[in-house]
MITI-620769 format. One record per residue: residue number from 1; chain; x negated, z negated, y negated of N, C-alpha, C in turn. Coordinates in Angstrom, 1 decimal, m for minus. Each point is the difference from the previous one (the first is absolute). Example, Ala and Ser with C-alpha at 12.3 -4.5 7.8 and 13.67 -1.06 7.14 Angstrom:
k->1&c->A&n.x->m13.2&n.z->m7.8&n.y->5.7&ca.x->0.9&ca.z->0.0&ca.y->m1.2&c.x->m0.9&c.z->0.0&c.y->m1.2
k->2&c->A&n.x->0.4&n.z->0.7&n.y->m1.1&ca.x->m0.9&ca.z->0.0&ca.y->m1.1&c.x->0.8&c.z->m0.8&c.y->m1.1
//
This chain:
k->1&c->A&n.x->m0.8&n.z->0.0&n.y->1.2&ca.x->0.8&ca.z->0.0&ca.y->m1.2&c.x->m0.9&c.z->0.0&c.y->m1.2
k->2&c->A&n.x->0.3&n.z->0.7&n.y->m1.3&ca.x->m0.4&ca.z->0.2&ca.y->m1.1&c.x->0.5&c.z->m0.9&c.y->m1.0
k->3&c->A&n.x->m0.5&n.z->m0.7&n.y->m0.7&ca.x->0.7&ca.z->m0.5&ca.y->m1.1&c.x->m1.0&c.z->0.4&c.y->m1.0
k->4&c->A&n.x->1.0&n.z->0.2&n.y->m1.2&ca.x->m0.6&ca.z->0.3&ca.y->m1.3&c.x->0.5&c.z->m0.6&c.y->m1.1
k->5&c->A&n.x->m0.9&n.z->m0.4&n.y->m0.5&ca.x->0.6&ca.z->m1.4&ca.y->m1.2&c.x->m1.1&c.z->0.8&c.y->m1.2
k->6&c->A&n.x->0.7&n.z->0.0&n.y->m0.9&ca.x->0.1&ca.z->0.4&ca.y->m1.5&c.x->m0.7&c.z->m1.0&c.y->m0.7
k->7&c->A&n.x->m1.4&n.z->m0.7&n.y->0.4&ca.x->0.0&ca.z->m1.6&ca.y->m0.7&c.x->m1.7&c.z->0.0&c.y->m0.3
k->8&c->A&n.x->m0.3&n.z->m0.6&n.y->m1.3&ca.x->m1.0&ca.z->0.1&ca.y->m0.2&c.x->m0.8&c.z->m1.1&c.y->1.0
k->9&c->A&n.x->m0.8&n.z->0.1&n.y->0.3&ca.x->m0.5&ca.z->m0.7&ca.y->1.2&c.x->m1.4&c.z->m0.2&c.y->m0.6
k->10&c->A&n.x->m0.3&n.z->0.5&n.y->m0.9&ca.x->m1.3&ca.z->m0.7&ca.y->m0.8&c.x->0.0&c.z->m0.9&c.y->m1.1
k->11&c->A&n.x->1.5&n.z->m0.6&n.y->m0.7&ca.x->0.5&ca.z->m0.8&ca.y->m0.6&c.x->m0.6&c.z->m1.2&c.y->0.0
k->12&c->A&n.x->m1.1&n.z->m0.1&n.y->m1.2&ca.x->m0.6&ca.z->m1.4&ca.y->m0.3&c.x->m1.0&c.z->m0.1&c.y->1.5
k->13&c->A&n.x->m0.4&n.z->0.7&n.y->0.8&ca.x->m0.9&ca.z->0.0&ca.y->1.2&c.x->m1.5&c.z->m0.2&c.y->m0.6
k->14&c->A&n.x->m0.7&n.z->m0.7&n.y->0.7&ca.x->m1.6&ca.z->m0.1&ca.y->m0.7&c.x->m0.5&c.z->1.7&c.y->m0.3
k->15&c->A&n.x->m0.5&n.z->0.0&n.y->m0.8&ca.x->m0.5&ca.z->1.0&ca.y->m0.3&c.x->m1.3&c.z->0.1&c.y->m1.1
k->16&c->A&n.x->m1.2&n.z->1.6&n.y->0.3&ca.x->m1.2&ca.z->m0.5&ca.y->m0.6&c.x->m0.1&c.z->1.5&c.y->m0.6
k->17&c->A&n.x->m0.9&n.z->0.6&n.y->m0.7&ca.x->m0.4&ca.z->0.9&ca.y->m0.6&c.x->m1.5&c.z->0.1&c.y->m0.3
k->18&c->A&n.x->m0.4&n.z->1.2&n.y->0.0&ca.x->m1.9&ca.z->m0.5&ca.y->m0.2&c.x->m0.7&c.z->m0.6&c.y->m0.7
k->19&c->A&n.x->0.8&n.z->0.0&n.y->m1.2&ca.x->m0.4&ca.z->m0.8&ca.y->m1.5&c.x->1.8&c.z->0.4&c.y->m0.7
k->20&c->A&n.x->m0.9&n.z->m1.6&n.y->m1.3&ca.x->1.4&ca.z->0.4&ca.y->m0.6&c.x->m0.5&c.z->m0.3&c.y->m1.7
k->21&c->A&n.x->0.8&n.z->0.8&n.y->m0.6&ca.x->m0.1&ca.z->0.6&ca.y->m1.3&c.x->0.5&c.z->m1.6&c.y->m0.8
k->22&c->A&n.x->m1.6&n.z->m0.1&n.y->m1.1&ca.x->0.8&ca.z->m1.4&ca.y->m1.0&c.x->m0.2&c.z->0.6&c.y->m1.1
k->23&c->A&n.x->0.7&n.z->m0.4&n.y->m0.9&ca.x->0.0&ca.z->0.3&ca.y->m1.5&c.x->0.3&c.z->m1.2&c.y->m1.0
k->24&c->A&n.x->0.5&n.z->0.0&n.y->m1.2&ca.x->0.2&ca.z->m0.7&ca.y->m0.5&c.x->1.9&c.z->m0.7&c.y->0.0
k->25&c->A&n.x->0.6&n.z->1.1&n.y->0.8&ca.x->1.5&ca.z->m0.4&ca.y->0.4&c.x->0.1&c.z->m0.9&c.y->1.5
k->26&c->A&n.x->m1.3&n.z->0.3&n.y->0.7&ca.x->m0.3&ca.z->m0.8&ca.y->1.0&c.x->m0.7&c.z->0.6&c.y->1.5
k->27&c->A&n.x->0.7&n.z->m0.4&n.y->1.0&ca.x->m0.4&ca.z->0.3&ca.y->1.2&c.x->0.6&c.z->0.7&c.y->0.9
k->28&c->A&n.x->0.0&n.z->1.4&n.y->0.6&ca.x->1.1&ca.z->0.9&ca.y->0.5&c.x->0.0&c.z->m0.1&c.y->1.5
k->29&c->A&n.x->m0.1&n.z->m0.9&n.y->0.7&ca.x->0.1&ca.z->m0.7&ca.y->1.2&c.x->0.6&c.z->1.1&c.y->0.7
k->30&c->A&n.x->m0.1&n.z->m0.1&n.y->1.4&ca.x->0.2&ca.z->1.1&ca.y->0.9&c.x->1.6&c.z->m0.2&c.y->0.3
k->31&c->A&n.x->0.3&n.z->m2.1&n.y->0.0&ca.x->1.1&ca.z->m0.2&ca.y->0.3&c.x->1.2&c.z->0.2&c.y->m0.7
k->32&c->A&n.x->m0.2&n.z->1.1&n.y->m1.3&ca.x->1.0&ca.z->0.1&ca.y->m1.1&c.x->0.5&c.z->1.4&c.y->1.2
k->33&c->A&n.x->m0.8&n.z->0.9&n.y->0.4&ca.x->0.6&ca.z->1.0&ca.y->1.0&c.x->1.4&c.z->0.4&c.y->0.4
k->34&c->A&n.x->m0.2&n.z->m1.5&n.y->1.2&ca.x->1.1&ca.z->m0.7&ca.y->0.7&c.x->0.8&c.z->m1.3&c.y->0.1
k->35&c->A&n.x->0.0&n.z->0.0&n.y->m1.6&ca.x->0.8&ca.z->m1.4&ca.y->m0.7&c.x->1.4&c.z->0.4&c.y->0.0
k->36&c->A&n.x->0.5&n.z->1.0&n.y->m0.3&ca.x->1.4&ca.z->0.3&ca.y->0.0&c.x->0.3&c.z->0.6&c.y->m1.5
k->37&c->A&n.x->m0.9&n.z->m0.2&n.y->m0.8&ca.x->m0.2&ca.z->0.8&ca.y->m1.1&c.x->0.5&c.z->1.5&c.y->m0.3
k->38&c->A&n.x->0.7&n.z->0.1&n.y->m1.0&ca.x->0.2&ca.z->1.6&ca.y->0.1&c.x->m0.7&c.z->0.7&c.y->m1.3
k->39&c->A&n.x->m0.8&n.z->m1.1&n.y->m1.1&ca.x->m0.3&ca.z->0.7&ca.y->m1.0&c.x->m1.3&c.z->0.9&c.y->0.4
k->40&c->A&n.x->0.0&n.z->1.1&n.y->m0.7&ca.x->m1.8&ca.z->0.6&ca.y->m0.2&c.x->m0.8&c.z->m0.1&c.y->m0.9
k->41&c->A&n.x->0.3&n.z->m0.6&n.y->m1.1&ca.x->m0.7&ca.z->0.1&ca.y->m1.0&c.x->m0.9&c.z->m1.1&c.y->0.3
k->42&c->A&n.x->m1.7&n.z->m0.3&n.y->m0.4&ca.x->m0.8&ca.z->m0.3&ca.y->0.1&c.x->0.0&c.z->m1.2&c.y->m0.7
k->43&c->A&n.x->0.6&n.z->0.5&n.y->m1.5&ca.x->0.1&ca.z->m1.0&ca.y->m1.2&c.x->1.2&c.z->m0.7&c.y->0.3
k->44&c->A&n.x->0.6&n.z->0.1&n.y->0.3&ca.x->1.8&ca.z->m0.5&ca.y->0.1&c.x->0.6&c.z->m0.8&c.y->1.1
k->45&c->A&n.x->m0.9&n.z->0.2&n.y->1.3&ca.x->0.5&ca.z->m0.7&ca.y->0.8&c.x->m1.3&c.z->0.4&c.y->1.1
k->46&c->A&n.x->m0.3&n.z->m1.3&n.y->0.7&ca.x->m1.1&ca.z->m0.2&ca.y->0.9&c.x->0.6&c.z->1.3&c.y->1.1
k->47&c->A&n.x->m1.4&n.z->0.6&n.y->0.5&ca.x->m0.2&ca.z->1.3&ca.y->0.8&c.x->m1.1&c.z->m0.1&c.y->0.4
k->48&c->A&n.x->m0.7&n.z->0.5&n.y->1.1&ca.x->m1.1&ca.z->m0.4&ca.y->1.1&c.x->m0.8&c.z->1.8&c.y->m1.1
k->49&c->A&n.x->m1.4&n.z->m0.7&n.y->m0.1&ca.x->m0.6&ca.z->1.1&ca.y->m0.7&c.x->m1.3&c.z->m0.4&c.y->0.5
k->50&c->A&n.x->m1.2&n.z->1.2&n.y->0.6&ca.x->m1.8&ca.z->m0.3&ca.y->m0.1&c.x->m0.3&c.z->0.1&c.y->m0.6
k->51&c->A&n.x->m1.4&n.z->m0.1&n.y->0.4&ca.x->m0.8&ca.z->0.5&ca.y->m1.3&c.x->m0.5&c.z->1.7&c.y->0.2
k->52&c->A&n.x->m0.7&n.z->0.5&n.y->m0.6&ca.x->m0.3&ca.z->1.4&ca.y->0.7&c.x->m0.8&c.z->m0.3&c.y->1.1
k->53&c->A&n.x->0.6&n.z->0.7&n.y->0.6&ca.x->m0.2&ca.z->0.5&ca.y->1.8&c.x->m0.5&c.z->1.5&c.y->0.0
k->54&c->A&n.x->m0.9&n.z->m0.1&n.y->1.4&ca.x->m0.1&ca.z->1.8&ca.y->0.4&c.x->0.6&c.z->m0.2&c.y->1.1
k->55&c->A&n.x->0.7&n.z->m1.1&n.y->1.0&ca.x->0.6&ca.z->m0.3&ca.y->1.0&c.x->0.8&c.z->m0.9&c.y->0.3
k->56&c->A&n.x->1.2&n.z->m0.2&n.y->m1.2&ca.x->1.2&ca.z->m1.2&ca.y->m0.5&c.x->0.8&c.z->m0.1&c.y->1.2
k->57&c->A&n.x->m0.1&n.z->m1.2&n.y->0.5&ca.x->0.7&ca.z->m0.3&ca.y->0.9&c.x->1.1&c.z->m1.6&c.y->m0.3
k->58&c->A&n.x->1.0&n.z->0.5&n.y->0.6&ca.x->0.9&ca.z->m1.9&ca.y->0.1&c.x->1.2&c.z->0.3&c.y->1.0
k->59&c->A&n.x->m0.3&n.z->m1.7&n.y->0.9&ca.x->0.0&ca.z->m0.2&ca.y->1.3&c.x->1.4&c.z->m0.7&c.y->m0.3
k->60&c->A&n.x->0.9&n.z->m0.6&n.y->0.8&ca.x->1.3&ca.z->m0.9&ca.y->0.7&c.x->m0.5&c.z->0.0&c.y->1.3
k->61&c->A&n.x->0.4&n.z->m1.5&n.y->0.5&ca.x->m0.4&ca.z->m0.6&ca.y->1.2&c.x->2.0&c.z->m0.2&c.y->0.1
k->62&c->A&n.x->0.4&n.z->0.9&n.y->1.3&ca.x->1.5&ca.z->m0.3&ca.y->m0.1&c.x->0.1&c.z->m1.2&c.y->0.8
k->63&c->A&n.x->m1.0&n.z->m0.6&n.y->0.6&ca.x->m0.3&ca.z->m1.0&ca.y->1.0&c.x->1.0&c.z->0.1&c.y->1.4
k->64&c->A&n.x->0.7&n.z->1.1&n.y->0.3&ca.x->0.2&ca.z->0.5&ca.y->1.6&c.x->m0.4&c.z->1.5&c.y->m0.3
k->65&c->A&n.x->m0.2&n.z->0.5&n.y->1.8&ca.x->0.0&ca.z->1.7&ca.y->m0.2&c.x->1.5&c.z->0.0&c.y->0.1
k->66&c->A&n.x->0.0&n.z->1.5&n.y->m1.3&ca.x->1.1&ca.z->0.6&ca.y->0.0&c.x->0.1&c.z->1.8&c.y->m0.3
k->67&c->A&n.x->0.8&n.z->0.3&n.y->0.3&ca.x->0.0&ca.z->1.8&ca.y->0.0&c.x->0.5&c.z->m0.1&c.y->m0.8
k->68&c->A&n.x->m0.8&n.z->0.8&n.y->m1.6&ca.x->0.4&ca.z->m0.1&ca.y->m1.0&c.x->0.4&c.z->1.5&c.y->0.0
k->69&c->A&n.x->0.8&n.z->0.7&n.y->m0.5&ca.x->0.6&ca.z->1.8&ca.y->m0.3&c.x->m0.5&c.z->0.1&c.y->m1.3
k->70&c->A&n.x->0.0&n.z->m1.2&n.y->m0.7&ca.x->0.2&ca.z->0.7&ca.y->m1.6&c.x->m0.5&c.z->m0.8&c.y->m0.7
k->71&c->A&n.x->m1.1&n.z->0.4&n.y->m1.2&ca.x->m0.2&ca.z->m0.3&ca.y->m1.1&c.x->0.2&c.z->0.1&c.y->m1.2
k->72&c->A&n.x->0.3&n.z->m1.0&n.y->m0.6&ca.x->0.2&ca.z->0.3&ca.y->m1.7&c.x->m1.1&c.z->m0.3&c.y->m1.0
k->73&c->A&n.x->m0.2&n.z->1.0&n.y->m0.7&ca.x->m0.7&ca.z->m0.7&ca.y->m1.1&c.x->m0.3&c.z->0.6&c.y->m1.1
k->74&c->A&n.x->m0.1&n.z->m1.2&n.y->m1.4&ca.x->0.5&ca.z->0.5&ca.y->m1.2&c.x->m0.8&c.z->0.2&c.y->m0.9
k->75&c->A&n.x->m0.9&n.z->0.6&n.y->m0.7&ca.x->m1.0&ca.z->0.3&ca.y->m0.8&c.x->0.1&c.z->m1.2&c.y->m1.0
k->76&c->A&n.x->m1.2&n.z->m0.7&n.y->m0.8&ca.x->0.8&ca.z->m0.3&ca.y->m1.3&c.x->m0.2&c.z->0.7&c.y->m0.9
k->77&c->A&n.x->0.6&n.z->m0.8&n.y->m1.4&ca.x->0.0&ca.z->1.0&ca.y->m1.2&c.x->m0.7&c.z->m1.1&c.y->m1.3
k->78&c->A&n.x->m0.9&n.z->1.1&n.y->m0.6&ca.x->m0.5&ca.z->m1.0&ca.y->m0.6&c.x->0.1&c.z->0.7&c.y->m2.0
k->79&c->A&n.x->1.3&n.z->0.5&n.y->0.1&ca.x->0.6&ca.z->0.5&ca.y->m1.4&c.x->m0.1&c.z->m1.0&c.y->m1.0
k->80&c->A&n.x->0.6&n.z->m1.4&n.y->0.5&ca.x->0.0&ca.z->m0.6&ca.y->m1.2&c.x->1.8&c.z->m0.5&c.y->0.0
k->81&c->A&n.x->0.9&n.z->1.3&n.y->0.9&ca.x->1.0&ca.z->m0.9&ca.y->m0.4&c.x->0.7&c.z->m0.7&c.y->0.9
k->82&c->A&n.x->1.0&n.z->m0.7&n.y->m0.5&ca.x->0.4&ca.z->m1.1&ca.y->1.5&c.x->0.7&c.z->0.7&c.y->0.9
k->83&c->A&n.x->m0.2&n.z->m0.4&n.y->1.2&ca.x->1.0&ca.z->0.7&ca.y->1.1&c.x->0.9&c.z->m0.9&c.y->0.0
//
């Protein structure tokens, strides 16, 4: 039997990134990712950012195996205005 559940399953899950981008607005932690967060903006609302990479990577530990189908994921935006 298949079951298929529609559910974020990385929701607040530990999670790491190679490095992470500080400025003077603060620290762009990997765990803003998979906080539940829906803003993009950089200035406006905490969002998981590196620093420059030639090989950017960031990890979720879903802590069981699971057969994932599908990814989401959302660029941010760093315009200036609020999302």
């Amino acid at each position: 039997m298949n079951a298929r559940l529609d559910v974020n399953v990385a929701l607040n899950r530990p999670s790491n990134q190679v490095s992470t981008w500080n400025d003077v607005n603060g620290n762009y932690n990997a765990m803003y990712a998979n906080d539940g967060g829906h803003g993009t903006d950089m200035f406006y609302g905490p969002c998981a950012h590196t620093n420059v990479e030639t090989n950017p990577w960031w990890a979720v530990d879903l802590g069981v195996a699971l057969c994932v189908t599908g990814v989401k994921f959302t660029n941010r935006d760093s315009s200036g205005k609020p999302t």
